[in-house]
DRENPA-3360 file (N, C-alpha, C; in nm, 2 decimals, always signed):
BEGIN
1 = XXXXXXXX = +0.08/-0.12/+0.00/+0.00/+0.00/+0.00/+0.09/+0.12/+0.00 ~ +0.06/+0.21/-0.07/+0.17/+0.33/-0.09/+0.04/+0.46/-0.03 ~ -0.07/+0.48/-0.09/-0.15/+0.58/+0.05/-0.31/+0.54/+0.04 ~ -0.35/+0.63/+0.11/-0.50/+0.61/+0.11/-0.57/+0.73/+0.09 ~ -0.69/+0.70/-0.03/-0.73/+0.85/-0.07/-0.89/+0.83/+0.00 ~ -0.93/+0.96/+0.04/-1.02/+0.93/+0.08/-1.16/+0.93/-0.06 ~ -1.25/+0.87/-0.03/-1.34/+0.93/-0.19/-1.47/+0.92/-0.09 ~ -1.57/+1.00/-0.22/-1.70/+1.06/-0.14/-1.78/+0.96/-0.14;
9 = XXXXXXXX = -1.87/+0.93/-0.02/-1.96/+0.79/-0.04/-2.09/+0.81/-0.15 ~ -2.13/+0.93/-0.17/-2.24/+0.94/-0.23/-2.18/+0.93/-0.36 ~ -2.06/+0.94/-0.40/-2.02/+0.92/-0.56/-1.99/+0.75/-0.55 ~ -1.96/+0.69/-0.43/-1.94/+0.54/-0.51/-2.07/+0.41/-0.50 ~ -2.07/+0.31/-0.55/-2.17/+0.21/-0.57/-2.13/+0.12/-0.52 ~ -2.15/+0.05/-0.48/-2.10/-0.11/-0.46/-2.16/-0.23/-0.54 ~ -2.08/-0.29/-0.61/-2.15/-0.38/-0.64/-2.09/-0.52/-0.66 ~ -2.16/-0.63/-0.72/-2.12/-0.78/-0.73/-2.16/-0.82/-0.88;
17 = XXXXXXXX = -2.02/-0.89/-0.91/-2.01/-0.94/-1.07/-2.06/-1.08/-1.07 ~ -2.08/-1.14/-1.24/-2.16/-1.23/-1.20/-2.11/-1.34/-1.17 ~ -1.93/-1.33/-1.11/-1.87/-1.39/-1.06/-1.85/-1.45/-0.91 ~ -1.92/-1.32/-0.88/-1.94/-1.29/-0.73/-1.87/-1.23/-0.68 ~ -1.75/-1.17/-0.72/-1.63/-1.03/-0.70/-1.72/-0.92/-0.69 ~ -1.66/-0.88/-0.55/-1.72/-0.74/-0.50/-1.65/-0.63/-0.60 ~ -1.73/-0.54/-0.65/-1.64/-0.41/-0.70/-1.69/-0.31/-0.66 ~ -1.59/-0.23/-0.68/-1.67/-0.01/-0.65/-1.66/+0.04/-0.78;
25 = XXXXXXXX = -1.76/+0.11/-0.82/-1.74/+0.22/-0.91/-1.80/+0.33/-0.89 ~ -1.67/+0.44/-0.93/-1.71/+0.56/-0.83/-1.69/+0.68/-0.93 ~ -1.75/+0.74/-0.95/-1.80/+0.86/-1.12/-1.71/+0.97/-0.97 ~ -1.63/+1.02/-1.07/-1.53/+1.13/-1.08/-1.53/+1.21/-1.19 ~ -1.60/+1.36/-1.18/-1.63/+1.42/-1.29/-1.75/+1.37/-1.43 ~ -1.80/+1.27/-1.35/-1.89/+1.23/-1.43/-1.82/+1.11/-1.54 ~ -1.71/+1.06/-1.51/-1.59/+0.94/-1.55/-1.63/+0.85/-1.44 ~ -1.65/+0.74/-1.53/-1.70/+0.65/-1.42/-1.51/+0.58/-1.42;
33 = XXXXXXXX = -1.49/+0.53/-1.24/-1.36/+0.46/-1.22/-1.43/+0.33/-1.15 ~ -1.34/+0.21/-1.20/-1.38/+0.07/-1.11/-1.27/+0.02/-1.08 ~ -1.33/+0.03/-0.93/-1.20/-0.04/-0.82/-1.25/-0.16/-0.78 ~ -1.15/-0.26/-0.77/-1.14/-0.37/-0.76/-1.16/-0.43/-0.61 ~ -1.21/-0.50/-0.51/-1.20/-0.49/-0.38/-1.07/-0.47/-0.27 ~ -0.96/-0.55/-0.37/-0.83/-0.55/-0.29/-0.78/-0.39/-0.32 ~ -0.88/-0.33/-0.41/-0.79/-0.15/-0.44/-0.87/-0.06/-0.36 ~ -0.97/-0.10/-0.29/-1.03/+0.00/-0.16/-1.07/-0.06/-0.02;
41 = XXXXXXXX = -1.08/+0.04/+0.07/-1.09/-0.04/+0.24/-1.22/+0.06/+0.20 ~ -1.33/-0.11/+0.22/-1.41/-0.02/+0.21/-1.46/-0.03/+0.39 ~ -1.53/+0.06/+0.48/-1.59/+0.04/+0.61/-1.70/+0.05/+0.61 ~ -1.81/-0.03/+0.57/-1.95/-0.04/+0.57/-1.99/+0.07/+0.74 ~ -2.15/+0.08/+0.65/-2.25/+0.22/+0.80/-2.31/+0.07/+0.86 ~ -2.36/+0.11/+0.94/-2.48/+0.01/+1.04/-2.57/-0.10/+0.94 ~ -2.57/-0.16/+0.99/-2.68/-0.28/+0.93/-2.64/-0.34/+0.79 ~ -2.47/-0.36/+0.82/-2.41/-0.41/+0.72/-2.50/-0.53/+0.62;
49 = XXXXXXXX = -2.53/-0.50/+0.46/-2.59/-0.66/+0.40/-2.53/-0.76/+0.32 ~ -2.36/-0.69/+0.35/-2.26/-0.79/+0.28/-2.21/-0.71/+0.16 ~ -2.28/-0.57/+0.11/-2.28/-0.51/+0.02/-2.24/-0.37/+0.05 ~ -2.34/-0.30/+0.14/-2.33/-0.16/+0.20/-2.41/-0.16/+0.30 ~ -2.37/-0.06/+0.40/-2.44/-0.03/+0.52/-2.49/+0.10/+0.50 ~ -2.58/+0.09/+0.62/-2.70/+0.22/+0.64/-2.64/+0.31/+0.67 ~ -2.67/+0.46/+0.62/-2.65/+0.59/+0.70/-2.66/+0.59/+0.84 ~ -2.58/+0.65/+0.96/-2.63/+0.68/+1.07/-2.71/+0.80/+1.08;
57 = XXXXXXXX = -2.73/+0.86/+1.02/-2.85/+0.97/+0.97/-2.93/+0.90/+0.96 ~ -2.97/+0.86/+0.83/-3.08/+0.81/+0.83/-3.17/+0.66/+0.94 ~ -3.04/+0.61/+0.99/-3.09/+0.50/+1.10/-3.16/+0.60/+1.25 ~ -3.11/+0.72/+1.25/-3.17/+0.83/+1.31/-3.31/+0.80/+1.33 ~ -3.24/+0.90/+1.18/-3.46/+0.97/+1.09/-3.55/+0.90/+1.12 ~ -3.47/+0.76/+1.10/-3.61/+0.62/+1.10/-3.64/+0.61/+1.32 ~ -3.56/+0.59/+1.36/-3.55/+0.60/+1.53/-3.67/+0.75/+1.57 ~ -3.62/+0.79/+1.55/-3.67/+0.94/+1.59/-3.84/+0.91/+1.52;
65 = XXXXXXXX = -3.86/+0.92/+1.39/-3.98/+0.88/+1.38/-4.07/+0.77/+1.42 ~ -4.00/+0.65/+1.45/-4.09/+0.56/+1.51/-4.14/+0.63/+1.65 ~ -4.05/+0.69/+1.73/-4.08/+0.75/+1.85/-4.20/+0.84/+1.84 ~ -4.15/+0.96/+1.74/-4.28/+0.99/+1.71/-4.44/+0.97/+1.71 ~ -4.42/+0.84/+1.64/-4.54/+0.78/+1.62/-4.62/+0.71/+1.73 ~ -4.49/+0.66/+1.79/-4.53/+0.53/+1.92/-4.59/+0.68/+2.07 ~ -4.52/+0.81/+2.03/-4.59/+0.92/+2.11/-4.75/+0.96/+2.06 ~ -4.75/+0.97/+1.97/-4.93/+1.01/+1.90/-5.00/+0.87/+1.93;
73 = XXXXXXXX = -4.98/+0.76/+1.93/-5.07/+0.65/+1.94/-5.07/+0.63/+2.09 ~ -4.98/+0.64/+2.17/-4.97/+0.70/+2.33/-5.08/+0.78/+2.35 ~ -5.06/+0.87/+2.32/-5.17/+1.00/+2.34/-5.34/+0.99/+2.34 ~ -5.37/+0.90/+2.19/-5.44/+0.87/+2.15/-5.52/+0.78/+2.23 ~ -5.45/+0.70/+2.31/-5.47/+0.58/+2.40/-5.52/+0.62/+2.58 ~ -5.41/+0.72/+2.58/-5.45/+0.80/+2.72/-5.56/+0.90/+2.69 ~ -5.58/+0.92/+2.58/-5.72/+1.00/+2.56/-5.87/+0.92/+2.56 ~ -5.87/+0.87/+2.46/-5.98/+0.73/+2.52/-6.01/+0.70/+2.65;
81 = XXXXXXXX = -5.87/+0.65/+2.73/-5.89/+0.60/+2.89/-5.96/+0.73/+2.95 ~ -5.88/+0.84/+2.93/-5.94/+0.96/+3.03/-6.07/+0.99/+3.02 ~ -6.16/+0.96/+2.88/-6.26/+0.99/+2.87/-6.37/+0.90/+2.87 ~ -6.32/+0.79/+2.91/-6.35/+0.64/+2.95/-6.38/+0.63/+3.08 ~ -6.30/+0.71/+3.15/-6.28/+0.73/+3.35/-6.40/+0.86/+3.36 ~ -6.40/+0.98/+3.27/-6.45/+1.10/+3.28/-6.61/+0.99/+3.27 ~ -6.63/+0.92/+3.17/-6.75/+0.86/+3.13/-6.80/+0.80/+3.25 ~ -6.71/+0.69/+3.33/-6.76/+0.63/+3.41/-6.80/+0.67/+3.55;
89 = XXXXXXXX = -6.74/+0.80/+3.60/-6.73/+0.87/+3.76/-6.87/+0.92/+3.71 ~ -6.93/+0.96/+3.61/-7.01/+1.05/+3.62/-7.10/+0.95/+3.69 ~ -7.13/+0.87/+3.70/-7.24/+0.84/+3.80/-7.39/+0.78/+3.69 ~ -7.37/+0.80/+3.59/-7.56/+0.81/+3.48/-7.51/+0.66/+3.43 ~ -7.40/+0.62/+3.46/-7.43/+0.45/+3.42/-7.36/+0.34/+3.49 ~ -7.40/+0.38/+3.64/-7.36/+0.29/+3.75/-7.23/+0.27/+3.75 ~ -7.12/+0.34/+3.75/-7.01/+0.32/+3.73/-6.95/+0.26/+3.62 ~ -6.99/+0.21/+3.54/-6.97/+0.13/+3.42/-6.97/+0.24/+3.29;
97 = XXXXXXXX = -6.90/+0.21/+3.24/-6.83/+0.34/+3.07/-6.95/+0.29/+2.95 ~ -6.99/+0.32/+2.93/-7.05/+0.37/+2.76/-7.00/+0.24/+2.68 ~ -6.87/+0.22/+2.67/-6.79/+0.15/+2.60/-6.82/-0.02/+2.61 ~ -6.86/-0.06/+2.74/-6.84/-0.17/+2.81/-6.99/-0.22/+2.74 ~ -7.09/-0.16/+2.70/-7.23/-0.25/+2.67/-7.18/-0.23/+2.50 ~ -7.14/-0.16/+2.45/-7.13/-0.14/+2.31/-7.02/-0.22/+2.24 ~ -6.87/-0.27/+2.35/-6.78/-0.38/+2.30/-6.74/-0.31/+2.22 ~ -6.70/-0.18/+2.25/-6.58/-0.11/+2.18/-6.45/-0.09/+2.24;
105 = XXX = -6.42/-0.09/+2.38/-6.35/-0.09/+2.39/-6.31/-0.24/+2.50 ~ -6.27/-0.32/+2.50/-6.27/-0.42/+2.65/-6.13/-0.46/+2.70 ~ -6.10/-0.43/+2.81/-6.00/-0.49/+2.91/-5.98/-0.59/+2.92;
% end
């Protein structure tokens, strides 16, 4: 090895011949170059599939939105209950919720 250049991940590809040799080809100036596996180190992102790994950005994006969502259906769920407890204190159906003769909601 004489040095190491760095190159931009969004300019290279990875791929497999139908040999089964890994290669890179990586467009420089819009010149496509193909490197051979023993001619780059490549360091795969997260959730390696033998080919390329995921962004840590984007393994984020996707984290952060699930949270998101698992907070709105949270919400959704404590809002029902509350109005399910509001339903049943009031006293007009013997302590029993609205919900419970209708089989919409059951514990």
């Amino acid at each position: 090895m004489v040095a190491l250049y760095p190159l931009m991940p969004d300019k290279m590809t990875v791929k497999r011949s139908e040999g089964g040799e890994i290669y890179y080809s990586y467009d420089k100036d819009n010149e496509e170059h193909i490197l051979r596996s023993f001619d780059a180190l490549h360091i795969p992102g997260l959730g390696f599939d033998g080919l390329v790994g995921h962004s840590p950005i984007a393994m984020a994006k996707q984290a952060i939105g699930m949270a998101i969502a698992k907070r709105n259906i949270d919400g959704a769920v404590a809002m029902i209950m509350a109005l399910d407890r509001a339903i049943r204190n009031e006293g007009n159906h013997g302590g029993k919720s609205v919900y419970d003769s209708r089989g919409l909601l059951v514990f």
